[in-house]
Every structure is written in C-alpha cells, then in structure tokens.
N, C-alpha and C positions, 0 to 999 in steps of 0.2 A: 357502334358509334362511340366520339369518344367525348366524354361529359366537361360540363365549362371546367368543373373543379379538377380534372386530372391535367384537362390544358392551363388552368392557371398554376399548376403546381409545377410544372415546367419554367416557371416564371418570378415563383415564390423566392422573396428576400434579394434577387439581384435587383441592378439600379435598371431602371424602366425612363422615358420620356413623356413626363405630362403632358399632353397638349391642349389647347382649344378646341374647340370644335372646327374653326375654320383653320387648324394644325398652327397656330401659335405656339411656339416651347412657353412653358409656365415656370416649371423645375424641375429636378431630378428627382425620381420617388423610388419607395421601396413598398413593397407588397406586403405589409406585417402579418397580414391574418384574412382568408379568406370563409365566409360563414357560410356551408353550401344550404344549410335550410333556409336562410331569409336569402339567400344569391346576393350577398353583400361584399366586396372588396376595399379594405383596408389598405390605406397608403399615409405613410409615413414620407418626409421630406427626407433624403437619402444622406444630406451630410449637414441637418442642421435638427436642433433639440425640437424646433417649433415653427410652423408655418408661413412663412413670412408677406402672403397676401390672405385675402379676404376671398372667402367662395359662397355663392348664397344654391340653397335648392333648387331642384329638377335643371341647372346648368349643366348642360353637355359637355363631355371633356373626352380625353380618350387619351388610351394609356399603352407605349409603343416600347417592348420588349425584347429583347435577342432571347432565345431558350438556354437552357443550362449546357444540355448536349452537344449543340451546334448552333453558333453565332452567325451561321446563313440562315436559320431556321429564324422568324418574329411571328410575335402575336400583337395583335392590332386592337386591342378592346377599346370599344365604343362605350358608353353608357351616362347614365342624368346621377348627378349629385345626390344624395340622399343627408346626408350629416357633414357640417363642418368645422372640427373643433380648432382648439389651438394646435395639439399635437399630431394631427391626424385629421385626411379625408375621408369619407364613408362614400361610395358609389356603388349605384346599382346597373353590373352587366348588361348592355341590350343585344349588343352581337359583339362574337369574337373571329375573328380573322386570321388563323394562320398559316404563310407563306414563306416564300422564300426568298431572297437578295442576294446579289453577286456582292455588297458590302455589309458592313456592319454598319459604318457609316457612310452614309451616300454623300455624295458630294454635289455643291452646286455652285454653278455660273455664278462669276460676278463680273469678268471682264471691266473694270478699274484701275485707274493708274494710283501707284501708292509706290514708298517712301521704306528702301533697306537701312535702317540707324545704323545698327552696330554689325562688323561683322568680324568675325571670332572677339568681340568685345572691346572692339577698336572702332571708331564714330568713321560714318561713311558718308549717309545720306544719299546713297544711290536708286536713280528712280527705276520703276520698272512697274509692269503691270499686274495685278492679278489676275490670272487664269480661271480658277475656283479654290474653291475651299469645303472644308469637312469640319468632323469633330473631330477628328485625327491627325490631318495636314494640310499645307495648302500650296497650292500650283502657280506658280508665275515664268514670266518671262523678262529678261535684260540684257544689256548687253552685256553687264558686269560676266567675268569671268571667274566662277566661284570652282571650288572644288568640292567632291564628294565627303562629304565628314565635316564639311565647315559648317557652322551655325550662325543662322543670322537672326536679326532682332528688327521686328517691326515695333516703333513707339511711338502713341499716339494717332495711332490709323484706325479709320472708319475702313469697312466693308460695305456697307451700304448707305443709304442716306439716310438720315436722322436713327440711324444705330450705335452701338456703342463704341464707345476709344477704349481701341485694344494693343495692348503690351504683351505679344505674346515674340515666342522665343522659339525655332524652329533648327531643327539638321536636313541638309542637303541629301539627300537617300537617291538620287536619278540624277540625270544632264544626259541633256539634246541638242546637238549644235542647229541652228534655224539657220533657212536659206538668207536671213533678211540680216544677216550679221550678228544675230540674237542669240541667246540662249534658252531651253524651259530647263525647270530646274520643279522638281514634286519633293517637298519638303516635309518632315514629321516633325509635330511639335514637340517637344521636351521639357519637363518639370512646370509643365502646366498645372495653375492652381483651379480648386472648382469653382472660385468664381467668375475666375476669367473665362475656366469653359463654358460654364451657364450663360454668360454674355455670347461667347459664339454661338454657340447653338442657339439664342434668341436672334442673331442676325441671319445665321440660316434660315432657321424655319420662316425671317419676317421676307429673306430672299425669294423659298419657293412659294408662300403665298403670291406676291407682285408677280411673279414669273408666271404662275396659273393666270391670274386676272389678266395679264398681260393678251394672254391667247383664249380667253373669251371670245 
C-alpha cells in the first residue's frame, strides 16, 4: 500500500489548487514541506511572499494537484487547518484521493453572451456567446469570421454573475462552421498574468458550485 507521504511527494513543490471545502478556489499553493511524523502539510502561496487572506483552525480546505509524472494523474487531499501564519498554511491530511482526468484543466459551462474588443489588436466589439471556459481556454461561438492564429481580446467581461472583470487575451487554435450561420471557435489564452488567472479560476470553481446546487 502506498503511504500519504510517498503520494504527497508526487506532488511536492509544484502549484496545487486551494479550495474550500464546498470547492471555492482560494489560491494557488505550493507544498513546502511535508512532516510524516505529526501528518502535517505545509503550503506556501505559489507566487506571492505572504498569504493574502485570513484562515482560522479545524476549517476544511482541500488541496487539488496534477502529479509530477503525468498531468492526467490528481491528488485530491481533504483535510481541517491546523496553523495559519503569514507566510504559510499548516493542514492536517484526512483523506487523500488519487485519480485520473481526461484534462488537466476541466472545463465548465457558462453559456453567456459577451463582447470580442480587440482582434489581432484592432477594436471590434463583436458580440458572441460563451460556450465554456477552463484555466487554459475558452469556447465560443459568433458569426464573426476569425482565422486560425488570430488573437482576440475579451475586456471588461464577466463570466458569471457577480464574478470578476476580466482582460484576458486569447489564440484561435480550432473552427467549426455551425448549421446556424455561426461559427465555434476553442481558443488558448496567451501571456496571461497570475492574477488574471486566480480570477478565472475563482469564477470557475464559483461556476461549478451553482451548477451542482443547481441539480440538487
């Protein structure tokens, strides 16, 4: 059988996914130091000196990893707070979980209508819908007639309700002509910073929460 500390060592120092407990993204963490006699896991905030919210004890969090080996392969740890400094969390392991994903990052539903600014850096303003989105790219459809290689600029756009205004900057990588006169078009974002990503990924994860509740 294989022991928590050899599976978290599979995991040790790359960027991991904070969550909540009811899978809220928090931040990007990093695994500093794992202590197998007290079963203690150490996290560092992955691209900032010092913590930048407040965590109190025995609060559940869980902490969402690709392995080193192979980025199908996650580990899922579960576990309740133990210490919360400035530069670092302390958690203590309850169950670790790991499996396997057809993505690194999974994508989700938003179906919304939003707003193409720039494209190849020239003002447009052409509408079109969102498909879904990832931490990676994101999926729409328009009538616009884009090419493979062009880059286009959403600014100023929600993904969800009461989420955040996002400036992000994406390339055209696929096109699919649609029966409806449309096009889809699956885009990968480009020279994205991490704080713009930490914003996507909190409108993700605040996506498949409502999405779960939804189907309650």
């Amino acid at each position: 059988m294989i022991s928590n500390g050899e599976l978290i060592r599979e995991i040790m120092d790359t960027r991991c996914n904070i969550l909540s407990d009811n899978n809220r993204f928090l931040f990007f963490g990093r695994i500093a130091f794992y202590d197998s006699i007290n079963q203690k896991i150490r996290v560092e905030d992955y691209y900032h000196p010092y913590l930048r919210m407040c965590f109190y004890p025995d609060t559940p969090i869980k902490l969402h990893s690709a392995t080193k080996e192979n980025n199908k392969e996650f580990l899922m740890v579960e576990g309740l707070i133990s210490l919360s400094m400035d530069t670092y969390l302390q958690f203590t392991p309850m169950r670790i979980l790991k499996k396997e994903e057809s993505r690194y990052y999974f994508r989700q539903n938003v179906m919304e209508p939003s707003l193409i600014s720039f494209v190849n850096q020239k003002a447009t303003g052409t509408p079109c819908t969102v498909i879904d989105i990832s931490g990676s790219g994101i999926a729409f459809q328009s009538k616009a007639d884009y090419a493979v290689g062009d880059q286009l600029w959403f600014y100023n756009q929600r993904f969800c309700n009461h989420g955040a205004i996002h400036n992000i900057k994406c390339q055209v990588v696929r096109k699919n002509k649609l029966e409806n006169f449309q096009y889809f078009y699956g885009c990968q974002f480009v020279d994205m910073e991490p704080g713009e990503e930490e914003k996507l990924f909190s409108d993700i994860f605040a996506l498949q929460v409502a999405s779960r509740g939804a189907h309650k």
